[in-house]
N, C-alpha and C positions, 0 to 999 in steps of 0.2 A: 504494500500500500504506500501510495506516495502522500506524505505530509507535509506543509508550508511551516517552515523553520522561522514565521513570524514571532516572536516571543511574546509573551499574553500578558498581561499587567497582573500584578496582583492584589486581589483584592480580599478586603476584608471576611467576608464568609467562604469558604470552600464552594465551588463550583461541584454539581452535580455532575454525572456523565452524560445528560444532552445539552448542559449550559455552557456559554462561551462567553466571552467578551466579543464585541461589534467590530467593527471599524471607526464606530463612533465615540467608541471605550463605553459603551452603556451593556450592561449583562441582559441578557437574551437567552430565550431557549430555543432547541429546534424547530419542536412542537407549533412555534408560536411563529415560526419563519413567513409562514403561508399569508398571514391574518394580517400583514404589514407590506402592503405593496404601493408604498404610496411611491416611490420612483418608477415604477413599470405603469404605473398608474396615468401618470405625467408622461412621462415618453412615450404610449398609445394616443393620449389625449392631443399633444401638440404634433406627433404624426397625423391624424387624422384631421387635426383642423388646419395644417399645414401652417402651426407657428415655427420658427425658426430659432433658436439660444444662442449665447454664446458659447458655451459649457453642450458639446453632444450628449443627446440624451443617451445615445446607445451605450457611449464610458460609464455612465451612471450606471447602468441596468448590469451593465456587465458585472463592474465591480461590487454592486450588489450583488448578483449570484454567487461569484467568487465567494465573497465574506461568509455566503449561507451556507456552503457546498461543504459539510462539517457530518460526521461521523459519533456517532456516542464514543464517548473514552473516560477511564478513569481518570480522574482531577478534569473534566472539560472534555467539549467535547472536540476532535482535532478538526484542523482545519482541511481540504482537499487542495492538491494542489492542481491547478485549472490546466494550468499550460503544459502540466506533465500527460495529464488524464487526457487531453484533445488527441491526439495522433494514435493514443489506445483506442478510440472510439471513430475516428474518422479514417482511419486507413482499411481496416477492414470493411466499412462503408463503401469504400472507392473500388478496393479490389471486388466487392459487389456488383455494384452497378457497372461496370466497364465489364464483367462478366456476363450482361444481361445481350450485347450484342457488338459487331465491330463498329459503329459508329459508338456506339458509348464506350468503349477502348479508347476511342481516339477523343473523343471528349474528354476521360479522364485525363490520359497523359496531357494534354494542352493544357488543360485548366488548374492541373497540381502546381505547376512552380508557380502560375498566375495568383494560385490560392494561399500559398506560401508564401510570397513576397508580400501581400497586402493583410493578411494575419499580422508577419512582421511590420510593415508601415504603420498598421492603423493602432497597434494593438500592445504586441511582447521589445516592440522594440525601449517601450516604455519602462519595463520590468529590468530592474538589475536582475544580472545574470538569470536570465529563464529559464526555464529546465524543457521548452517546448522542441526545439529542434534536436537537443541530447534524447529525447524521448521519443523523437520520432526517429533518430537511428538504432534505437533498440526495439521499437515497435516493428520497424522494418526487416527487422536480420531474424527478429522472433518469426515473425510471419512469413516471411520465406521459409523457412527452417523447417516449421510445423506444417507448412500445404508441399513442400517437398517430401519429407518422411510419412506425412499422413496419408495422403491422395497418390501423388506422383512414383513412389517405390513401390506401394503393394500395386503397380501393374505388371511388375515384375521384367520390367526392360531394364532395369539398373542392374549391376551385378553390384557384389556385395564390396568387392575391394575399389569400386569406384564410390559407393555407399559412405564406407570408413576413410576413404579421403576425402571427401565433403565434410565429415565430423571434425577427423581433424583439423583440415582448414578453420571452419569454423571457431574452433575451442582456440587456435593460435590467436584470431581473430579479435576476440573475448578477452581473453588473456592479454594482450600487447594492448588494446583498448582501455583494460583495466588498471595495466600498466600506466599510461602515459595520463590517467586523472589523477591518478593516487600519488605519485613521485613527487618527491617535496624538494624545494630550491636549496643548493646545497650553500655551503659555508662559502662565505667573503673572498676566501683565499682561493678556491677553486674558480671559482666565479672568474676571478682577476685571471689565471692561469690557462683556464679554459679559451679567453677571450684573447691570449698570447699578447698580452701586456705587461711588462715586469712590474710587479708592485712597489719600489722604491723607487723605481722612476717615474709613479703617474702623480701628476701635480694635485689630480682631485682636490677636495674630495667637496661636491657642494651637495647640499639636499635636494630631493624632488618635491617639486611644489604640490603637487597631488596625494602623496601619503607619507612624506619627509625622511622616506627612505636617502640612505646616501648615496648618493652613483657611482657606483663603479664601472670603467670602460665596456662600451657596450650593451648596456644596460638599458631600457627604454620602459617605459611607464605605461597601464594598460587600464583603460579607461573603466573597462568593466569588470575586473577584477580587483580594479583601485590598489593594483602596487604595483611593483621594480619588476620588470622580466630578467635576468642575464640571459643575453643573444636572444629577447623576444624576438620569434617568426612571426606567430598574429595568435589573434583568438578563436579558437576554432570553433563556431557553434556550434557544431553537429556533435564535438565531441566533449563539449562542456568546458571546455581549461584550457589556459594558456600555452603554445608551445614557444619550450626555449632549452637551453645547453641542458635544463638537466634532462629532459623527455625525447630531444630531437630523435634519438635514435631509436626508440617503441614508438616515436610518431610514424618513422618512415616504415619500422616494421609492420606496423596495423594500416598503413596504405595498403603496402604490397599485399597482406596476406588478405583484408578486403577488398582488394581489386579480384585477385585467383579466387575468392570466394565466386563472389558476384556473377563474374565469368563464368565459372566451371558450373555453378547449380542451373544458370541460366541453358548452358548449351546441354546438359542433360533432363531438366525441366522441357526442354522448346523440341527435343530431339524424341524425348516419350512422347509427348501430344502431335509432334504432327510428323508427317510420314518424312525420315533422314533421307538422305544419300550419303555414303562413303568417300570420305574425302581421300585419305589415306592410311593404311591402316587398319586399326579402329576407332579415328576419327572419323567423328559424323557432325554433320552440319543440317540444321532442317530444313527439307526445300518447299513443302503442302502445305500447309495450314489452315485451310479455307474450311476444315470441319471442325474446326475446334470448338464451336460455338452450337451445335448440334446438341450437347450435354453439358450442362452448368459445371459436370465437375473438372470435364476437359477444359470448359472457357476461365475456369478458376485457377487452373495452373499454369495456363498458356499468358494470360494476366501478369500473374506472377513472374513466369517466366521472362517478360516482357521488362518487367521493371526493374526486375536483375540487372538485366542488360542496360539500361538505361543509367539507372542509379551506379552504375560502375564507373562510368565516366568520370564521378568525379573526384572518386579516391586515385583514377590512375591519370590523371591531370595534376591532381595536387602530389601526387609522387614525382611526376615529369619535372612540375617545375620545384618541387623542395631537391631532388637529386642535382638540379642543374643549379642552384644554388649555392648548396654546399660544394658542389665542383667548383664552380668560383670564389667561394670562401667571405662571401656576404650572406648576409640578414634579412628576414625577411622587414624588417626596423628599415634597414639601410636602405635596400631598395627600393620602400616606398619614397624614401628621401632624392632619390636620383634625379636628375634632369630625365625631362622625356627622351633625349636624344640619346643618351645610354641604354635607356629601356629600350626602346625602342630594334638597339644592336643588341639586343638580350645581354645588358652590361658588360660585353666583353672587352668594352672600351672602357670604362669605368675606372675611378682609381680606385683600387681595393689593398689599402697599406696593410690587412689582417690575413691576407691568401697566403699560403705557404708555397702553393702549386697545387696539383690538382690529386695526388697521390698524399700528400701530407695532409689537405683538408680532409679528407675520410679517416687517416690515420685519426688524427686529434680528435673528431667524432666519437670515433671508437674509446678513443682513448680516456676523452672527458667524462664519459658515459660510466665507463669501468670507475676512475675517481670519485663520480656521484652519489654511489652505488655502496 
């Protein structure tokens, strides 16, 4: 169960297990949620008679449900967390109806990033750290997982040792994934070391205006995490946490092994539902597909199948360029810092005083990784 880590005031009589504190700090019960609609009330009223606010009513209504969306608990009752629970409840909606026929396929895939960006504009981009896009990449590796092993293997076209290489994958997947949120920023010295700056020669040392952390070379500030990266690349929302020198390497790990996931379920998802050809080998590739929507449980995996492939894209792009990065021995900090006209030469013009060459920046990767550790 996912719970909102908002801390609850305390008050004077113990809270029963359906009572909570509001938004408004006034104690409330669940029971009593229904009986008090006076914002959904207003936001119907001024839709319908076509007033205008300055304040959207629909922020209001939302954030009301938000506040309601609460669970019996002992001491109070918790609160649900909105933006995790959305991508549990809407993705397997989508892989529904996109299973009902091929234009509704093709309406799904159009309308999801469309869906996703204006979520994010209108909505989570407002929310420190959100848990919605972290949860819609576990939502997604979940549901693949379960319509492949459930549906897809008892047709019995998989054989077993192509079976247990898909677990595998997956489990590395999980694992390097788990990796790269959990890993904590190492000590000062490594930091400096890492970033191949000698420490008694760096003039430093001034504070960051954003969390008064002290900078050390290379170090860049992260707006939504509110602290100091060493060697921040960006913030990754899909996967919840910042990447930098101490994660980079379970970062590039859980590219690769999520990109070979994505790929390998998709081409044996797409290769049981619609009729292969032999590429070489016993590689197969799907060449029919025009029956897959004959039976819901075929158009549910070929769906599936479909956003494998899709959604691969973008672990093995951000592999592309984190790999061609670290081959030049810049940041992802740095390079957004560039002139266009280095980007542009994919920085190889660029001055980069931290590259070693292109066989030592992998070295020190590695190297920094093992020191973190």
């Amino acid at each position: 169960m996912v719970f909102s880590s908002r801390p609850r005031p305390r008050v004077a009589n113990p809270l029963c297990c359906c009572e909570y504190i509001d938004k408004d700090g006034e104690r409330n019960h669940i029971l009593a949620c229904c009986c008090n609609c006076v914002e959904l009330d207003r936001a119907v009223d001024n839709l319908c008679c076509c007033r205008s606010e300055r304040r959207p009513g629909c922020d209001r209504v939302i954030s009301t449900v938000m506040d309601r969306m609460r669970i019996p608990w002992i001491g109070g009752a918790k609160q649900l967390s909105f933006d995790a629970l959305l991508p549990m409840v809407l993705l397997p909606c989508l892989f529904g109806f996109g299973a009902l026929g091929l234009s509704c396929t093709v309406l799904v895939f159009f309308s999801m990033p469309l869906l996703i960006l204006q979520l994010h504009r209108v909505y989570f981009r407002n929310i420190p750290n959100t848990k919605f896009f972290c949860s819609w990449t576990y939502t997604s590796l979940a549901l693949i997982f379960i319509i492949y092993e459930l549906l897809v293997v008892p047709f019995l076209e998989i054989s077993s040792e192509e079976n247990w290489v898909f677990i595998g994958i997956s489990a590395l997947s999980l694992l390097s994934l788990y990796k790269v949120q959990t890993l904590k920023q190492p000590q000062s010295q490594l930091d400096v070391e890492c970033a191949g700056t000698n420490l008694q020669s760096s003039k430093v040392i001034n504070a960051c205006d954003g969390c008064g952390t002290f900078l050390l070379p290379r170090m860049a500030h992260c707006n939504t995490c509110q602290k100091c990266i060493p060697k921040r690349e960006l913030h990754c929302l899909w996967f919840g946490c910042c990447i930098g020198s101490h994660n980079l390497l379970w970062f590039l790990v859980c590219l690769l092994s999520l990109s070979i996931s994505l790929l390998y379920s998709s081409n044996l998802i797409m290769t049981t539902v619609c009729r292969p050809y032999r590429v070489w080998g016993s590689l197969l590739l799907p060449e029919d597909c025009s029956e897959v929507y004959y039976e819901f449980r075929f158009a549910v995996c070929f769906v599936s199948g479909l956003y494998s492939l899709v959604m691969a894209v973008l672990p093995v792009f951000a592999l592309l360029r984190q790999c061609w990065m670290v081959s030049l021995g810049i940041t992802g900090s740095e390079w957004r810092t560039m002139p266009l006209t280095h980007i542009l030469r994919l920085g190889v013009t660029a001055h980069r005083p931290h590259s070693r060459g292109l066989v030592m920046n992998w070295y020190y990767l590695f190297a920094c990784q093992n020191m973190n550790n």
